[in-house]
N, C-alpha and C positions, 0 to 999 in steps of 0.2 A: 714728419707729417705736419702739413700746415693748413690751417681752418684759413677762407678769405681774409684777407688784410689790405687794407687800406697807409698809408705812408704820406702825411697830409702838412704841404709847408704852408705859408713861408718857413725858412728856416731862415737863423742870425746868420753863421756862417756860411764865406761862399762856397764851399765846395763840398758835397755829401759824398761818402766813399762808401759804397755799398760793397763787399767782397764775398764771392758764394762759394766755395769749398766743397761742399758734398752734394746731396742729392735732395731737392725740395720737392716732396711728394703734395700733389693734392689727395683730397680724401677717396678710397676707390670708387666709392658708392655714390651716384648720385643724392640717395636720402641721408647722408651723412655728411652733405656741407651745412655748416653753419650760418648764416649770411644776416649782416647789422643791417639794421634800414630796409629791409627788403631789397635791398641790391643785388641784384643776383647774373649782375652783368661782365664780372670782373672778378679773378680768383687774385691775382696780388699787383695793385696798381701804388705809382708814386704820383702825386698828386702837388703842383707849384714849388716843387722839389729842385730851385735851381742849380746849375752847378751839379748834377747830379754824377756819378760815374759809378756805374755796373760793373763789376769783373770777375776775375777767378776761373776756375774750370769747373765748375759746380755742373748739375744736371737741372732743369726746371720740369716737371715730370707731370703734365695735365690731369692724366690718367684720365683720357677723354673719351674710352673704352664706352662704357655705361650711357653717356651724353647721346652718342652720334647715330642712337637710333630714334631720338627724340624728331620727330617731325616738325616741329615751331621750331628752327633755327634763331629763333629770338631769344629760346630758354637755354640756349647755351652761354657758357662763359668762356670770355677772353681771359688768357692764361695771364698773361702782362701787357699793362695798360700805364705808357708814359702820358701822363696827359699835362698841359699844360708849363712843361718845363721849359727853361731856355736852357739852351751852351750843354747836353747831357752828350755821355758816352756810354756805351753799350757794348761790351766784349768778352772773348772768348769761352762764352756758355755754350751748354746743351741745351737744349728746346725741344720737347719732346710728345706727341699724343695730348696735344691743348684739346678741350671740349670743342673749340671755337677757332678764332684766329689763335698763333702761337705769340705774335706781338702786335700790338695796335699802338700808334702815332698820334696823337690828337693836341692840333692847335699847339703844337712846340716850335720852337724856334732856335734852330743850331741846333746840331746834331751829329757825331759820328757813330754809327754802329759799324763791326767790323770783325771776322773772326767768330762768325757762330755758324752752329749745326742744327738745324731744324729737322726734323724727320716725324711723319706722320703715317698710318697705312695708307695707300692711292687711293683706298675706296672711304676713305673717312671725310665729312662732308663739310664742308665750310672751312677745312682746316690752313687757311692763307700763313703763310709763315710769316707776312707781314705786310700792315695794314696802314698806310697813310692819308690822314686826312685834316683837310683847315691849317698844313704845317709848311714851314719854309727851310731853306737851306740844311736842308737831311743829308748828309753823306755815307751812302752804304757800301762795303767792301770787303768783300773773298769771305764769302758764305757759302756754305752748300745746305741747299734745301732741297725736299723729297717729301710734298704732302700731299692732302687730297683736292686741292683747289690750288689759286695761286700761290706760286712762291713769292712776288710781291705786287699787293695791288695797290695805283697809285688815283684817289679818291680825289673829290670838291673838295677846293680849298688849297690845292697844293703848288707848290710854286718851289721852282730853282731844287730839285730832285735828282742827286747824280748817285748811278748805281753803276758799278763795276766789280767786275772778277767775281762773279756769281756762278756758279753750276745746279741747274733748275732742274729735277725731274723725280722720280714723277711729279706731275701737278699741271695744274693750268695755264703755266707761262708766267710775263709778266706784264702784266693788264693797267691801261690808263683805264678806269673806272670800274664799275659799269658807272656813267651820270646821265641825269636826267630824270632820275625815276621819278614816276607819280608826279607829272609836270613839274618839276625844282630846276631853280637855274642852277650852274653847276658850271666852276670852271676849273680849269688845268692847265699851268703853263710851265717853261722853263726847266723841260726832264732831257737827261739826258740820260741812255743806257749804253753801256762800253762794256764788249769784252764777255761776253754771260754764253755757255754752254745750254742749250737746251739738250734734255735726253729723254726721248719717249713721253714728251710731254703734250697734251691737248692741243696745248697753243702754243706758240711762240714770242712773236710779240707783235701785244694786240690792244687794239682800241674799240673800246665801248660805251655806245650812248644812246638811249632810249628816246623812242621816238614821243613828242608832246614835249618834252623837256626843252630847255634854252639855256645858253651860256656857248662856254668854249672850252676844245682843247687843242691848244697852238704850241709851237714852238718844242717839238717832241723829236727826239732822237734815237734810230735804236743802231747802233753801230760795231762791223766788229765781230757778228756771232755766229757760233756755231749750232750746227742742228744734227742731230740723229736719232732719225725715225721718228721725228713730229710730226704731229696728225697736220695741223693748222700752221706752218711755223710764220706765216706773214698776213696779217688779221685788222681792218677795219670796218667793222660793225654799225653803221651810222641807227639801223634799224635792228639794234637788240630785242626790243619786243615790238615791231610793227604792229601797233593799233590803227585801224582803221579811222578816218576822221580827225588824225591829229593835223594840227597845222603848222607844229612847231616843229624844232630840231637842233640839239648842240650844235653848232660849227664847230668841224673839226679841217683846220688848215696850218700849212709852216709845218708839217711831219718827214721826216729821211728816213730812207733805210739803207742803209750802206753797209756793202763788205761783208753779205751774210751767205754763207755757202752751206751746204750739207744734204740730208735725205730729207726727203715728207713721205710721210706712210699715208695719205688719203688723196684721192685727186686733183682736188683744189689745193694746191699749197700754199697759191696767194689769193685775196678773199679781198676786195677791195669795193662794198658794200656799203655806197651813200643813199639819203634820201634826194628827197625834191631838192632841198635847197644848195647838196651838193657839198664834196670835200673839196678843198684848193689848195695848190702849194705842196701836192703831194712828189717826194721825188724820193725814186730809186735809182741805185747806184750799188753795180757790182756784184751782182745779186745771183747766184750761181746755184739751183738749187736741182734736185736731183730723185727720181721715186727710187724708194727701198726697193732692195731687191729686182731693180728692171721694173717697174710697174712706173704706167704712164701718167704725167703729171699734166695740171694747166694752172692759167691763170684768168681768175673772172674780176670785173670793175663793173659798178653804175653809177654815175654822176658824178665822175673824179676827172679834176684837169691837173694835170702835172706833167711829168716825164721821166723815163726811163731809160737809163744807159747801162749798155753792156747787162742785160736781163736774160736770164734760165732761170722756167721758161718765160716767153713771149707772155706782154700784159696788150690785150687787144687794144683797148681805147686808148694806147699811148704810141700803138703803131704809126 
């Protein structure tokens, strides 16, 4: 049983060897966490922690039960919070029912994570298995995730993002953003996604940006995936919260999607939903997609120039 903690460098030496062995419970009860500072953000973070490497086959155990009927998604905690690290590694844990996200990225730089299991109930709410943001050259690879939000969302601030050999589902896919919110510029560049199974999940892969917002998310890759029975499996959102009167808008252009074949269980399987000022540079390739069970599929766009080869089904505006 572990009260919050905190793990707070510099540290002399370069390399921290953290190794987890059994099973780290957070406390059951909401009114039984403890929390220093009133922090109430974070149940066990490392903090300029260079050099750092996670391991073992231990369990990280939220117990995020009690939390996730709490309405102010703010009053939740994140289970594990690497903030601020360079050169860190992350591997072969359990990740299990976080209040919150199950791991958050924050402003690190180098990174392998690799070799975990996140699992959360589908209807448990914010429960992202992981959360990047303000961080560069993160490499994530052969995870299985199954929570009630995204499997990974990739946030403002991130750059050179390569994720592969992922099997996502349940959850909400794997989401550039949502950016933009509450007019913030916000950008996103340099992800690449290879190789990632969707199963029965919300989304697929998809991009989100709120309209009043400014900045970009260019240079985006989803490559490679498989789908069965996703609601949404091919998702560009330029008008996440369409307020009326905004004038602004992230550009989103430089995005592929290649080599993605499988079911959609909804009728829109591809969703490619720009504002005024329009997405560019959008191109699909190979894209072979199919309704569950015999049920009839389409594809909708607004303000998108790009191109499409070899598409199931048909995307109208690139006819």
């Amino acid at each position: 049983m572990l009260q919050p903690m905190k793990f707070q460098g510099p540290c002399k030496s370069e390399t921290i060897n953290v190794e987890i062995m059994g099973t780290i419970t957070a406390p059951e009860s909401r009114k039984s966490w403890k929390w220093d500072n009133n922090d109430s953000e974070t149940w066990i973070e490392f903090c300029h922690v260079n050099g750092l490497v996670i391991s073992g086959e231990g369990i990280i155990d939220g117990q995020g039960s009690s939390w996730w009927n709490d309405v102010g998604e703010g009053h939740r905690p994140t289970a594990l919070r690497i903030l601020k690290c360079e050169n860190f590694q992350l591997s072969g844990l359990r990740h299990v029912n976080s209040p919150k996200n199950h791991l958050s990225i924050n402003s690190c730089t180098g990174a392998l994570i690799s070799n975990l299991h996140m699992t959360a109930p589908e209807d448990s709410p914010n429960t992202d298995g992981i959360d990047i943001s303000s961080s560069t050259q993160i490499d994530i690879q052969h995870l299985v995730i199954s929570t009630g939000d995204d499997c990974i969302a990739i946030n403002s601030g991130s750059q050179f993002i390569n994720i592969t050999d992922v099997f996502c589902g349940p959850g909400h896919g794997i989401s550039v953003g949502s950016l933009g919110k509450d007019g913030s510029y916000a950008t996103v560049e340099d992800v690449y996604v290879r190789n990632v199974t969707f199963t029965e999940t919300t989304n697929g892969a998809r991009i989100k940006t709120w309209t009043g917002g400014s900045g970009y998310a260019r240079k985006i890759t989803y490559e490679d995936i498989k789908l069965f029975g996703v609601k949404n499996p091919i998702i560009i959102d330029q008008q996440y919260d369409a307020l009326q009167g905004k004038s602004k808008a992230v550009k989103v252009s430089d995005v592929t999607f290649r080599n993605i074949e499988g079911t959609a269980n909804d009728e829109k399987a591809i969703e490619l939903n720009c504002d005024y000022i329009g997405c560019t540079k959008i191109i699909l390739e190979n894209i072979n997609i199919t309704g569950l069970d015999g049920k009839t599929i389409s594809a909708t766009c607004n303000n998108v120039q790009g191109s499409c080869t070899s598409c199931t089904p048909n995307i109208p505006c690139f006819s």
